[in-house]
Structure formats: C-alpha cells, structure tokens
N, C-alpha and C positions, 0 to 999 in steps of 0.2 A: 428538347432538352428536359431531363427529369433533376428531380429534385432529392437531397438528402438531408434532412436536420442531424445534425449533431452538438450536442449542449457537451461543451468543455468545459468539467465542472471545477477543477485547479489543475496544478501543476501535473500530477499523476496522470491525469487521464490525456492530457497532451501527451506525456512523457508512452504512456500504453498504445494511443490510436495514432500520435500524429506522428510521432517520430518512431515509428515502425512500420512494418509492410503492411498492414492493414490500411494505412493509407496510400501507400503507394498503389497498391493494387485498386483500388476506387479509382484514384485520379488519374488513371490510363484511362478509363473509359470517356471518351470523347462525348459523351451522350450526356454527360453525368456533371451537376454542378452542386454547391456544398454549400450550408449555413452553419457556420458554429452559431452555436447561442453562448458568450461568455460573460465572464463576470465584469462590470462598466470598467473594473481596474485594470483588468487586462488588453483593454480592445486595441490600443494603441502598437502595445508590442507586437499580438498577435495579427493584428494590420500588416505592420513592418515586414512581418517574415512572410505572411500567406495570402494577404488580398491580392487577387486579382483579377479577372472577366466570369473565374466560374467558379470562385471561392469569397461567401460575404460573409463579415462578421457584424453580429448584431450584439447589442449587450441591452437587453431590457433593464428596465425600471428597477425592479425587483428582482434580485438571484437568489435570497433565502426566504426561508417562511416569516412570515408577522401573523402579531394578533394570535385568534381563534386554532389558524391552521398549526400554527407554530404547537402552539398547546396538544392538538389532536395526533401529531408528530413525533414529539415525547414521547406521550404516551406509548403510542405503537413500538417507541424505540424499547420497551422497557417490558414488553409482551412476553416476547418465549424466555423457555426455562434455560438458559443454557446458564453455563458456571460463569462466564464471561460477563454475563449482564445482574447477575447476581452478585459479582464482584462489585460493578459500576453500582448497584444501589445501596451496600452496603457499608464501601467508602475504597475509594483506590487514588494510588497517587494523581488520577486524571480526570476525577469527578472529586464535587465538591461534598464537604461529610452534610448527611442530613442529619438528623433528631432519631431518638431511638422511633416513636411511634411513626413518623414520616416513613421509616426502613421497613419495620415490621408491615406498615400500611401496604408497600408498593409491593411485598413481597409475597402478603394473604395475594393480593389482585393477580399475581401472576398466575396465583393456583387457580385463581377461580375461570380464568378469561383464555389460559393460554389451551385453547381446546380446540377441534377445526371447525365446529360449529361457528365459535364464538372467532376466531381466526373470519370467516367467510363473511359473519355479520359485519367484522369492521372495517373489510373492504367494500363489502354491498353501503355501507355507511359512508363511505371516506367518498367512493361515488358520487353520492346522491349530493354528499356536504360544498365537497371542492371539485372542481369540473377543470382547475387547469388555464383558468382564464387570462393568467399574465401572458400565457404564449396566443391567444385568440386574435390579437394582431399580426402578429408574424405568418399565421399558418394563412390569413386570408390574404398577406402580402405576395408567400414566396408559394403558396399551394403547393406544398412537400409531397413526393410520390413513397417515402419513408422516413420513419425513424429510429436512427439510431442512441440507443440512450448508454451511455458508454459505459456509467455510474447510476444503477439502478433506483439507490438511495438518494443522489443529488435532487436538489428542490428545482431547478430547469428540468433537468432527468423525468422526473412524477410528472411534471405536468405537462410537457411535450409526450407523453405516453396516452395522457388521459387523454388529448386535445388530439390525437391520432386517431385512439380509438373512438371517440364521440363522432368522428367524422369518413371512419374506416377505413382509415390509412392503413398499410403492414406496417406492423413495428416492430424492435426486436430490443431487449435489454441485455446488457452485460456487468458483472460482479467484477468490481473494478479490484478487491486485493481477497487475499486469504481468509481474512479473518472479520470478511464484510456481513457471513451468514449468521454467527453466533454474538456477531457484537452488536450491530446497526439495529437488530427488530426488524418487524415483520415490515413487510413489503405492502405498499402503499398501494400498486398498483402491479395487475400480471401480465405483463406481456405477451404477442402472441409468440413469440420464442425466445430461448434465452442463453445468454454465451456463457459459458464458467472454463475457471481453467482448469480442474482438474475432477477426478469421481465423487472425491470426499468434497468438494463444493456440490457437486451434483444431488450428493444423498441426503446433505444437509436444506438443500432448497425444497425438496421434497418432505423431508421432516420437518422443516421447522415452518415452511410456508405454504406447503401442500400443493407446491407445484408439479403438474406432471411431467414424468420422467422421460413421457416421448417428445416432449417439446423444448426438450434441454442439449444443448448443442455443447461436446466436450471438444475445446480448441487446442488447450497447453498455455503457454505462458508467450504472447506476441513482446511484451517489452525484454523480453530474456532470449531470443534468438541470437542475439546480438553475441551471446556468451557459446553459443553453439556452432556458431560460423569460427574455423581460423583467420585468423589476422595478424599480422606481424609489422602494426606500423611501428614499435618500438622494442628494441632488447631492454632485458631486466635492469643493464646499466645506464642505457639510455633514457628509460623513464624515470628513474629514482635520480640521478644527476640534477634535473632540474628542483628537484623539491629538496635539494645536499643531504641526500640520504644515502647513506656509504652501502651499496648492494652487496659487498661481501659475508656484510653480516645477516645476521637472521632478522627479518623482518615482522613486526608484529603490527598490524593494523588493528586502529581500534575505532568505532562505527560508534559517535557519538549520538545519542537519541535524541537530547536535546533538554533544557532541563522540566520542560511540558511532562513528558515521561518517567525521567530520572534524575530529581531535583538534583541529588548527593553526587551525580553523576562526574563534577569535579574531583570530588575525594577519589574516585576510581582514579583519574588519570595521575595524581598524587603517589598512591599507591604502586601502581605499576613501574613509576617515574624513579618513584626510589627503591623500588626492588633493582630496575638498571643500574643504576647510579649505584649501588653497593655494591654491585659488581658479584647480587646473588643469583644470576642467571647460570644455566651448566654454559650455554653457547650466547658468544656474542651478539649484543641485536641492537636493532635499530626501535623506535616507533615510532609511529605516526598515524596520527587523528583525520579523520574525514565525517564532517560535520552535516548530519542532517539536513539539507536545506531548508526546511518547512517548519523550523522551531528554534528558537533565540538558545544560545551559550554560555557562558562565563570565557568568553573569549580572552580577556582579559588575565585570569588565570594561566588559561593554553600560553600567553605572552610572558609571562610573569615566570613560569617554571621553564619556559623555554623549550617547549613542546614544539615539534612542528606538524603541520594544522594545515586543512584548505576544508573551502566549504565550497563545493562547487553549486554552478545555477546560474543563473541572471533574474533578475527581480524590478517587477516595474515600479513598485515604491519601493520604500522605506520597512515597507511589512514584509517577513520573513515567508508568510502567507500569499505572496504575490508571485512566488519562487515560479519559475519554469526550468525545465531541463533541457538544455539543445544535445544534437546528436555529440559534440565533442562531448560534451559533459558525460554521456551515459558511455562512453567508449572510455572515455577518463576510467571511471570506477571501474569499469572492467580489467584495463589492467592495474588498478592500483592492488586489486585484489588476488591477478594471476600471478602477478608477480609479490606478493606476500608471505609468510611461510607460515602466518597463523592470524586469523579473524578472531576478534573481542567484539562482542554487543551485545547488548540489552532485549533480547528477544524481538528482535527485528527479521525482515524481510530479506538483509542478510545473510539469516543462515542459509537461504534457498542458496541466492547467489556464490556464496564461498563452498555452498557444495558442489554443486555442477563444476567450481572446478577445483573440485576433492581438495581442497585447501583444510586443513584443522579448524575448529570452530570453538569457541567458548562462550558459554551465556553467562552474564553478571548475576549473583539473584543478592545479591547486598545491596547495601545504602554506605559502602566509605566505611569510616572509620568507626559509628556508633551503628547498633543493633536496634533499628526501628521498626515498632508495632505494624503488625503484620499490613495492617487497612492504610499503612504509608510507606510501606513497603517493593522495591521491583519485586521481591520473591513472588506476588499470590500473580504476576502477571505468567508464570510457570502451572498455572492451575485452571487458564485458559485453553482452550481446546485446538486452538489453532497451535501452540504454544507442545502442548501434550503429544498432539501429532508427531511434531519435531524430536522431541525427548525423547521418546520410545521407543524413535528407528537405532537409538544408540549411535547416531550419528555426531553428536553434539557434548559437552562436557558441559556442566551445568556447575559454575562456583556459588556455593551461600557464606561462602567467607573469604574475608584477604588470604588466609594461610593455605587456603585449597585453589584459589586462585595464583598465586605464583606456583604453587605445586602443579598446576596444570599445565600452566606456558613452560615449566622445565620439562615435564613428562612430553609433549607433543610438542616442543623443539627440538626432543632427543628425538624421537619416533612420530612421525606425522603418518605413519599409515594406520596408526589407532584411531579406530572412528571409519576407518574408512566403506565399510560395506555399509555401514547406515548412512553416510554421506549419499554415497551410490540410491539407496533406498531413498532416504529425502527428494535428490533430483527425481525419481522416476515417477514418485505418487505425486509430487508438486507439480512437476511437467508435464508429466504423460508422455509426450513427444519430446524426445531431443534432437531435433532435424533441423529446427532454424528455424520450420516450415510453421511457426503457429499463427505468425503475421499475416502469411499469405493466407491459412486457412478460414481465418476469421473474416479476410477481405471476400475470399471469392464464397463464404457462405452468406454476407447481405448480399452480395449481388446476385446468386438465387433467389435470394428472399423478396426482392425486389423486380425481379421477373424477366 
C-alpha cells in the first residue's frame, strides 16, 4: 500500500480536490491510501463523510503560522511588484490602513528585494530558518510515498513540501485560485512540479517566482468540469419553484461577496431592489442573492427588504470560515446561474463561471449610495491583474455608478449576446480545456508523478 499526504487547507481546496475527479481518479487505485492533514475544526465533519480503512484524517496542533515564522511569511507575502500587492500595502477594503511612513517603508523594500537574486536568497533562507517540523510526526507515522499540496500557499501546504523534500519524497504543488500568483507573494517553497490552471498562471509563476516553465503542469479548472458536463436534473421552472421565484421573468442573480470585501455591499442590493420595485426595468425580472459562503452579511437587511437569498455550504461551527461545499451545493450554483439571465458581482470567481455559460456578467466598482476614497473603495479591486485579465476580453460590463449600473441590467436584458465573444474568451484563457476532463487530468498526472 502507498501512501499520499494531502493538507485540506479550507473549504476551497475540498471543494477543488475532493469533490472532483481528481479525486476520484486516486481512490480507484486499490494500492493507494490517503492522509488529509486538516484544520482540528474540521476533522469531525470530514471524518463523517470520508474516514475509512484507506482514508485518515489528521489535524495537527498547529494549522497556521506563530511567532518568528508568522513574521518571515508577511513579509514574503508582500515581496513581488504586482499592482495587486501594492494595493494591499497601501490601503484596500481588505487590509488594514498603515501610517504614511509604514507604506512608503514596505514599498522602497519591494524595489530593493523583489529581484531573483534576492527572490533565491529568501528561499535558500526560509530553508535553513523553518524545516516544516509541525508535520515531522505524521511523516514518520504514515511514511508518505507523495505529496500532494493542493494550496501552495497554505501553512500545512509549506511544510508538508519542506518535510518531503528533506526526506526525498516526490512532491507536487498546485495554485489553488486565479489570483493566488499576484496576490499571496513569493513562494515559500518550490516544488518538484507544479499544477496551475491556466497559461497566464503559468507565466506569472515563472515571473514572479522564477519557477521553471518545464516543470509546470497546465490542467484547466478541475472544480469547473462540473459546468462542462450536461445535466438536466432540473428545468428552469423546476428549480426557481422551490426558491418562489417566478421563471417567467428575467432573472438577475447577484453573487454576494461578503462584507470582508464589499463593506457597502448592502447599499448595492438596496439599489437594485428599487430600481425593480419602480418598475424602471425595460423587462420584467426577478432577483436573487446567493451569499459567499466563507464571509458574514447583513443578512438581516436581505430579511428586512425582502430580498430572497440562500447561502449555500454546511459549516462545522459557528465560523463562516468553517464553510465546506458538498457536491449538491456546487451543482446548486451551477444551475442557479444556467438558469439566470444576468450575473452581478463584485470582481469575483464568478465571472469565470457565468461565462462558460455565456450568461451576461456585470462588475460592481461602487460603494452604494456615497462616493468613497479610492483606498476604501471596490473600484481599485478592477486595477488588479487578475481582475484586468477579465476587463479586457470585453466580456464583462464594469459599473462605477448606480446610474450605469441599472443602465447596464436594462441594455443586457434587452440583448444578452453583448459581451458575448469575450465571455467565450474568458472561458477559454481561464480554462484552457472545456472537456470536463481537467479533474481527471490532474488525477492521473500525480499518479505518474508517483510512479
């Protein structure tokens, strides 16, 4: 029997490895038995669903950085030049504001350090510092034949990599979302190969962490197959019924961020709510909210205005943070959005999604009803690179005000095939592959890698 470490660092990376053919294709091999490493919050649920003779879950002591290492981790986050991390030091709705000289400080250091000399030194350093040692019991426990690190960035992730290679395991790393190359910082540790889902992940690993290019493995998007397969467990009437959403009209789905991202993010639903309500739409419609699971709401508002609203997930506490996704859940969103006739969000993950299925797309770049400084602003998250990507295929409508925001759900309810060839271009650079098949390819490439 061989062995495979996998650290499930939240809800995401279940939602990416576990509940896709990537795993599936693993757990055929009769040969082949499995450790998650998970967070102590989770072990319980994920017990429930997946322990059994050749699936253990462990949840160490420590899931995040302390101390020393915590500090040395920062920093690295804060390394390369991209516009993205420039944002975060300068002040954005998701980092805390510093001091003029604290900003100007961190932002000399970028020029000085973000170099590949100085990039190599602070791996050859992060080596020598931290070895990985939280996982030094487990490996001598379960003697892993690989690892797989699903979340490159995760703090189980680093050290199940370092703790591999100290001991000369294969190991393999994967870039768990889009926008993990320009935002997260430089890479702690390099694996001997590494999964991304698309080219512009690819070129970016290369630029910004000086990895090489022949040891980057292009999959496509494994938690998105889901949207490339047909399925037909429900008609458009069928599934809006249950949530007393009248299908005859035009349906506007709006992809709540959460207020982590988009404090004012209330005022939007406000807004929209009474542009319905006046009855200044060209075509009848319906909306409805589908809530981040991994970040708190004004739920209470959504109640209050009589919005209707689901937040899908299951969650082992009380923390929003505990979120997991089971297969109905990610089948959920799939048709909540097939059957939609226009997607609203906040520069999200989304617009991948409502493009593959050539659904209309709108980006919020307001705050509500007042005009807030830019550094508290969703607009400078449109100034991000991942974000730029999207904007440029023209696939997208980008509002920076109320007035151009119902002007845009009128214009693309009257005509939804505006946008559409950049829709088509979104899916194709983000996916690469539209076969279903990127599940399967990421499964049956650890299992070469593992021999």
């Amino acid at each position: 029997m061989r062995t495979i470490f996998i650290p499930i660092y939240d809800g995401m990376i279940s939602k990416n490895i576990l509940r896709t053919d990537v795993f599936d294709i693993l757990r055929k091999r009769d040969d082949l038995e499995f450790v998650f490493i998970v967070d102590p919050a989770k072990k319980s649920i994920l017990e429930e669903e997946f322990k059994n003779e050749k699936i253990h879950i462990e949840a160490p002591p420590q899931f995040y950085y302390k101390g020393l290492e915590r500090i040395w981790a920062r920093f690295l986050s804060q390394v390369p030049r991209t516009a993205s991390i420039k944002n975060f030091i300068e002040g954005s709705p998701v980092t805390p504001r510093k001091s003029f000289l604290k900003r100007k400080f961190q932002l000399l250091l970028r020029e000085i350090f973000d170099h590949k000399l100085c990039r190599w030194f602070f791996r050859t350093t992060d080596k020598i510092l931290f070895g990985g040692h939280q996982m030094t019991y487990l490996f001598e426990k379960y003697k892993p034949d690989l690892v797989f690190a699903a979340n490159i960035y995760g703090p189980a992730d680093v050290w199940a990599l370092k703790q591999a290679q100290k001991r000369g395991i294969p190991n393999i790393g994967m870039v768990k979302s889009w926008d993990n190359l320009t935002t997260r910082g430089l890479f702690r540790v390099h694996p001997e190969k590494l999964i991304v889902h698309n080219h512009q992940l690819a070129e970016q690993a290369v630029k910004i962490d000086d990895y090489a290019i022949d040891r980057i493995f292009v999959s496509g998007i494994p938690h998105y197959d889901i949207f490339f397969k047909e399925k037909n467990l429900y008609s458009r009437e069928s599934f809006w019924k249950k949530y007393g959403i009248d299908q005859d009209k035009k349906i506007i789905l709006y992809c709540e961020p959460g207020s982590n991202h988009a404090f004012w993010g209330h005022e939007i639903w406000q807004i929209i709510a009474e542009f319905l309500k006046d009855k200044k739409n060209v075509l009848p419609a319906e909306f409805f909210v589908t809530i981040h699971p991994a970040y708190p709401v004004r739920e209470d508002i959504l109640k209050k205005l009589k919005i209707k609203f689901v937040r899908l997930g299951e969650y082992a506490n009380s923390s929003t943070k505990s979120w997991e996704f089971l297969d109905t859940d990610m089948l959920e969103l799939m048709y909540m959005i097939k059957f939609s006739d226009l997607v609203i969000n906040t520069g999200s993950t989304m617009n991948i999604e409502a493009a593959i299925l050539d659904k209309p797309i709108i980006n919020v770049a307001f705050d509500g009803y007042t005009e807030r400084n830019y550094r508290d602003s969703v607009r400078q998250y449109y100034d991000q690179e991942h974000l730029v990507n999207i904007v440029k295929t023209g696939g997208v409508k980008v509002a920076y005000g109320k007035e151009e925001l119902l002007a845009q759900i009128n214009e693309l309810l009257e005509n939804p095939k505006i946008g559409q060839d950049g829709r088509r271009k979104i899916a194709e650079e983000q996916c690469v592959f539209t076969d279903g098949q990127s599940g399967k390819r990421v499964g049956e490439y650890i299992l070469k890698a593992l021999g």
